[in-house]
Backbone as JSON, one array per atom type, in Angstrom:
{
  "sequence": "XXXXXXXXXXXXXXXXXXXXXXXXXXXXXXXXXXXXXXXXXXXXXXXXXXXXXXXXXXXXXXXXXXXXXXXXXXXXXXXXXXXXXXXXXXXXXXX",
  "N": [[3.73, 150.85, 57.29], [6.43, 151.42, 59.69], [7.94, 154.95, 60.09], [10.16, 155.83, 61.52], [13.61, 156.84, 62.99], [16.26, 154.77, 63.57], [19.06, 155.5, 64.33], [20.83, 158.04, 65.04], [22.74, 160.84, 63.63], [25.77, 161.67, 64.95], [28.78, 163.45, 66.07], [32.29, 162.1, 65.87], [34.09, 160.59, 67.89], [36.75, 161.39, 68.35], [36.81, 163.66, 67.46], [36.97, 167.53, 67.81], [34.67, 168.35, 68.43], [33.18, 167.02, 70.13], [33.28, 166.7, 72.46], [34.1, 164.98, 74.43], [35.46, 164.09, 76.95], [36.99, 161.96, 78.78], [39.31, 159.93, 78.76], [40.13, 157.32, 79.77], [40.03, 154.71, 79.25], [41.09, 154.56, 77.2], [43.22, 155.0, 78.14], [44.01, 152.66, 79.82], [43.97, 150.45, 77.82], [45.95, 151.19, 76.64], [48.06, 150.56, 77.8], [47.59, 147.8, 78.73], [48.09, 146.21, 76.34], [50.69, 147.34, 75.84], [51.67, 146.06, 78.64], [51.15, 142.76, 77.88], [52.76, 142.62, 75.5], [55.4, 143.23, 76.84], [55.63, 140.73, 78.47], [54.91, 138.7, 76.5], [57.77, 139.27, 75.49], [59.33, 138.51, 77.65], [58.81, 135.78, 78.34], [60.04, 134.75, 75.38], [62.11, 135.1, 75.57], [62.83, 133.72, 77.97], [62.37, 131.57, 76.79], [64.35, 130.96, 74.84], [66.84, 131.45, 75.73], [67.24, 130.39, 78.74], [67.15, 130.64, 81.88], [69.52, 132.66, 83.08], [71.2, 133.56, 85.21], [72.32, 133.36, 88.17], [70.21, 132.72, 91.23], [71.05, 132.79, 94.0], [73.83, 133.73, 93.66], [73.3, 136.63, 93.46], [71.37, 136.48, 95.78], [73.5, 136.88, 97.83], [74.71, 139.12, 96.69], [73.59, 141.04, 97.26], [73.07, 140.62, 100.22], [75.37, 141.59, 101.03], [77.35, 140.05, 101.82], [79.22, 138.73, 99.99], [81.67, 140.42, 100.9], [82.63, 139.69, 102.72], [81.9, 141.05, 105.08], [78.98, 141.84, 107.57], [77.17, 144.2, 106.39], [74.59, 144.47, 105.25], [73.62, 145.76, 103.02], [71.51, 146.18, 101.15], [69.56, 146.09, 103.2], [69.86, 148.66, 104.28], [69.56, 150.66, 102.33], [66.74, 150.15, 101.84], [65.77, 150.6, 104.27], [66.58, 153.09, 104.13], [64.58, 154.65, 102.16], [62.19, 153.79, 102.91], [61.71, 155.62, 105.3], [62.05, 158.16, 103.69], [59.38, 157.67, 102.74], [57.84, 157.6, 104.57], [57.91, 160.31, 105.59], [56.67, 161.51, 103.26], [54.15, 160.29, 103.1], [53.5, 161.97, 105.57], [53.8, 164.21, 105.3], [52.04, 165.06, 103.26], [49.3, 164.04, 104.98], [49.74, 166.02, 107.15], [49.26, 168.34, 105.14]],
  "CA": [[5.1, 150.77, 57.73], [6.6, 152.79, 60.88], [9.43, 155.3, 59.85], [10.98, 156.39, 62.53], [14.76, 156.43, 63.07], [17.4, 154.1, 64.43], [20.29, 155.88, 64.46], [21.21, 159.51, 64.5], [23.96, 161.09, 63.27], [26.96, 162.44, 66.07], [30.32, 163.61, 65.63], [33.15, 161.13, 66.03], [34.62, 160.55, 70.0], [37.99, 161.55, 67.89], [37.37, 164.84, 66.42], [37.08, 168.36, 68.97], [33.52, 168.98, 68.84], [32.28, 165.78, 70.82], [32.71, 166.92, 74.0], [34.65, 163.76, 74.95], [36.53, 164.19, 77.79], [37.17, 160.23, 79.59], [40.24, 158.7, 77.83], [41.33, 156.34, 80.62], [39.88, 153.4, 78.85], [42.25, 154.51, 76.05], [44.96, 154.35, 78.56], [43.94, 151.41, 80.24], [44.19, 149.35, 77.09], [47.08, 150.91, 75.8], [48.94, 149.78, 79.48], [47.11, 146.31, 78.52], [48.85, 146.25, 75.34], [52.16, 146.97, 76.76], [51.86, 144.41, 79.39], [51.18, 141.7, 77.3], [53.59, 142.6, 74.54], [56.53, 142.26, 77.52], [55.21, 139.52, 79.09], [55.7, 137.9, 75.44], [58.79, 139.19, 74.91], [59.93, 137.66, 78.63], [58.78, 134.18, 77.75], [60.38, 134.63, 74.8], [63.72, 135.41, 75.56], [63.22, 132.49, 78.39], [62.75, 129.95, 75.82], [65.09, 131.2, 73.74], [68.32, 131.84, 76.64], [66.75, 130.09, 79.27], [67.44, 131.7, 83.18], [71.0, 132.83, 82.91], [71.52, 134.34, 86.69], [72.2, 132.3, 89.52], [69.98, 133.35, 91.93], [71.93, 132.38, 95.06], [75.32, 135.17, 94.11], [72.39, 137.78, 93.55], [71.35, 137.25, 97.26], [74.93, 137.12, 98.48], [75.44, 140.35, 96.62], [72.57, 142.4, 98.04], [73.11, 140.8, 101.87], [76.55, 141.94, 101.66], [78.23, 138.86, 102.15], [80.61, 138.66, 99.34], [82.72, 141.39, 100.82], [83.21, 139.44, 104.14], [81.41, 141.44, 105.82], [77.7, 141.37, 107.53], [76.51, 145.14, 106.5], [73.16, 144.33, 105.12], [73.24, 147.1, 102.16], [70.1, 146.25, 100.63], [68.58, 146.26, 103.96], [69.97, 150.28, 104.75], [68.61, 151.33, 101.33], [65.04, 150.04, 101.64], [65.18, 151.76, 105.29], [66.47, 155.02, 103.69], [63.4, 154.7, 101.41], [61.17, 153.72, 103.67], [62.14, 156.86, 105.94], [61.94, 159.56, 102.95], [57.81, 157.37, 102.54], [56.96, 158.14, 105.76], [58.03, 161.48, 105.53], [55.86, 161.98, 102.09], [52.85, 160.26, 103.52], [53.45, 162.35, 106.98], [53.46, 165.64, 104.94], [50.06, 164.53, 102.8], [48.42, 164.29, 106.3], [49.73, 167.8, 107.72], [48.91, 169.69, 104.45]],
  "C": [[5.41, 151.87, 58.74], [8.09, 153.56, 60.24], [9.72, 155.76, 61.01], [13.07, 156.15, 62.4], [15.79, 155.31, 64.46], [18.57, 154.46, 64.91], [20.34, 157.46, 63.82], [22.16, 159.95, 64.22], [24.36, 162.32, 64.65], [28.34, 162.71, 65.9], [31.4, 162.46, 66.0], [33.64, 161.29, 67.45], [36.3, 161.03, 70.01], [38.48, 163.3, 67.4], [37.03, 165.96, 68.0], [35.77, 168.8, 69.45], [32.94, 167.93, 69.16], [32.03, 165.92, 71.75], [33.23, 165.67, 74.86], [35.85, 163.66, 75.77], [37.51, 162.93, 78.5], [37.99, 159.38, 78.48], [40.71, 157.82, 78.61], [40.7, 154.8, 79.96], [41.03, 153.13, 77.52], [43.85, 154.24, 76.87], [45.11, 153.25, 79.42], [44.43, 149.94, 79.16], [45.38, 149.57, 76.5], [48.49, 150.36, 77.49], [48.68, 148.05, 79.23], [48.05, 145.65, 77.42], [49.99, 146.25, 75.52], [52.87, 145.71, 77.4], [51.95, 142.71, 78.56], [52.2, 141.66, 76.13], [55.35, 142.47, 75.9], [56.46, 141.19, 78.04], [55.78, 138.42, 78.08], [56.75, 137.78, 75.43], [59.96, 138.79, 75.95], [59.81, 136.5, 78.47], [59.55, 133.81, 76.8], [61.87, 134.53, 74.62], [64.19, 134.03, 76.86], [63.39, 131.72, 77.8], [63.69, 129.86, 75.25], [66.71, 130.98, 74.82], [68.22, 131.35, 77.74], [67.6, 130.79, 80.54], [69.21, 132.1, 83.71], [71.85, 133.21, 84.09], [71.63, 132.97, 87.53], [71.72, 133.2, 91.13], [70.93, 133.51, 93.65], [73.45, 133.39, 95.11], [74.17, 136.34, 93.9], [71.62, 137.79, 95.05], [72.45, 137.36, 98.13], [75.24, 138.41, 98.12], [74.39, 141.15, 97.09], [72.34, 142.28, 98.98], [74.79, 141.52, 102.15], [77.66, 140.73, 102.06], [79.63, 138.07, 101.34], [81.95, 139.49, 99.47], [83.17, 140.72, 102.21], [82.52, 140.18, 105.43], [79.17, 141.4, 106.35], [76.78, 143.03, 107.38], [75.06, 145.24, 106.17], [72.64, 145.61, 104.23], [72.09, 147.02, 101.74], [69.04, 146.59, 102.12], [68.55, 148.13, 104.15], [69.15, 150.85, 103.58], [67.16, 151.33, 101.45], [65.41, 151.17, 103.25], [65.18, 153.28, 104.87], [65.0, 155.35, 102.86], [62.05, 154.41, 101.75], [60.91, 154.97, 104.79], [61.35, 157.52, 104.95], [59.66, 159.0, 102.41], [57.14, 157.63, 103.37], [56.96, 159.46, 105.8], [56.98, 162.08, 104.69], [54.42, 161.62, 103.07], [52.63, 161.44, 105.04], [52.98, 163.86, 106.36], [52.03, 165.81, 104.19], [49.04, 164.81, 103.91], [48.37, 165.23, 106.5], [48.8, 168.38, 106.53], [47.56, 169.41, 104.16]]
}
Protein backbone atom coordinates (compact mmCIF):
# COMPACT_ATOMS: atom_id res chain seq x y z
CA UNK A 1 0.00 0.00 0.00
CA UNK A 2 1.38 3.72 -0.70
CA UNK A 3 0.91 6.11 2.37
CA UNK A 4 1.49 9.21 1.46
CA UNK A 5 -0.81 12.19 2.13
CA UNK A 6 -3.71 13.90 0.43
CA UNK A 7 -4.39 16.66 2.29
CA UNK A 8 -2.50 18.80 4.72
CA UNK A 9 -3.62 20.64 7.35
CA UNK A 10 -3.79 24.92 6.92
CA UNK A 11 -5.34 27.49 8.88
CA UNK A 12 -8.77 28.71 7.85
CA UNK A 13 -8.89 31.85 4.95
CA UNK A 14 -11.09 33.37 8.05
CA UNK A 15 -8.89 33.40 10.98
CA UNK A 16 -5.49 36.11 11.15
CA UNK A 17 -2.77 33.79 10.63
CA UNK A 18 -3.51 32.80 6.88
CA UNK A 19 -2.01 35.43 5.32
CA UNK A 20 -5.16 36.07 3.23
CA UNK A 21 -5.20 39.24 1.90
CA UNK A 22 -7.77 39.15 -1.68
CA UNK A 23 -11.39 39.65 -0.46
CA UNK A 24 -12.85 41.10 -3.67
CA UNK A 25 -14.46 37.85 -4.53
CA UNK A 26 -16.14 38.31 -1.12
CA UNK A 27 -17.24 41.62 -2.35
CA UNK A 28 -18.05 40.71 -5.67
CA UNK A 29 -20.61 38.20 -4.50
CA UNK A 30 -21.86 40.10 -1.80
CA UNK A 31 -22.70 43.11 -4.71
CA UNK A 32 -24.16 39.86 -6.61
CA UNK A 33 -26.35 39.19 -3.81
CA UNK A 34 -27.59 42.63 -3.51
CA UNK A 35 -28.32 42.94 -7.11
CA UNK A 36 -30.38 40.14 -7.39
CA UNK A 37 -32.22 40.56 -4.12
CA UNK A 38 -33.46 44.24 -5.74
CA UNK A 39 -33.96 43.13 -8.94
CA UNK A 40 -36.54 40.67 -7.07
CA UNK A 41 -37.86 43.04 -5.04
CA UNK A 42 -38.48 45.41 -8.42
CA UNK A 43 -40.38 42.69 -10.20
CA UNK A 44 -42.06 42.25 -7.29
CA UNK A 45 -43.49 45.35 -6.46
CA UNK A 46 -44.26 45.49 -10.48
CA UNK A 47 -46.49 42.62 -10.24
CA UNK A 48 -47.84 43.54 -7.29
CA UNK A 49 -48.61 47.77 -8.17
CA UNK A 50 -47.95 47.52 -11.63
CA UNK A 51 -46.08 50.95 -13.37
CA UNK A 52 -47.73 53.74 -11.50
CA UNK A 53 -45.85 56.93 -13.25
CA UNK A 54 -46.80 58.26 -16.41
CA UNK A 55 -43.86 58.55 -18.17
CA UNK A 56 -44.82 61.36 -20.56
CA UNK A 57 -45.45 64.31 -17.22
CA UNK A 58 -41.91 62.97 -16.02
CA UNK A 59 -40.42 64.22 -19.39
CA UNK A 60 -42.48 67.39 -19.39
CA UNK A 61 -41.20 67.96 -15.91
CA UNK A 62 -37.46 67.61 -16.51
CA UNK A 63 -37.70 69.60 -20.18
CA UNK A 64 -39.26 72.35 -18.39
CA UNK A 65 -42.32 72.56 -20.16
CA UNK A 66 -44.90 72.49 -17.54
CA UNK A 67 -43.96 75.94 -16.39
CA UNK A 68 -44.57 77.46 -19.91
CA UNK A 69 -41.49 78.00 -20.44
CA UNK A 70 -38.55 76.37 -22.79
CA UNK A 71 -35.52 76.46 -20.05
CA UNK A 72 -34.30 72.97 -20.44
CA UNK A 73 -33.39 72.40 -16.53
CA UNK A 74 -32.39 68.96 -16.77
CA UNK A 75 -30.33 69.86 -19.67
CA UNK A 76 -28.24 72.92 -17.43
CA UNK A 77 -27.72 70.38 -14.62
CA UNK A 78 -26.15 67.54 -16.62
CA UNK A 79 -23.91 70.48 -18.25
CA UNK A 80 -23.04 71.76 -14.72
CA UNK A 81 -21.95 68.14 -14.05
CA UNK A 82 -20.44 67.50 -16.95
CA UNK A 83 -18.22 70.79 -16.47
CA UNK A 84 -17.18 69.98 -12.65
CA UNK A 85 -16.09 65.97 -14.82
CA UNK A 86 -13.99 67.57 -16.98
CA UNK A 87 -12.49 69.53 -14.48
CA UNK A 88 -11.80 66.20 -12.22
CA UNK A 89 -10.54 64.24 -15.16
CA UNK A 90 -8.41 67.54 -16.29
CA UNK A 91 -6.81 67.67 -12.78
CA UNK A 92 -6.01 63.58 -12.79
CA UNK A 93 -3.99 64.39 -16.00
CA UNK A 94 -2.01 67.56 -14.56
CA UNK A 95 -1.21 65.82 -11.20
Amino acid sequence: MYCFRIHRPRDSLFTWSSKFTDFSGFVNWGFLLLSIGGVRLLLENFLKYGIRIDPYQWFLLFSGSTEGGHNYPALIVFACKSFLIIMEVMNHILS
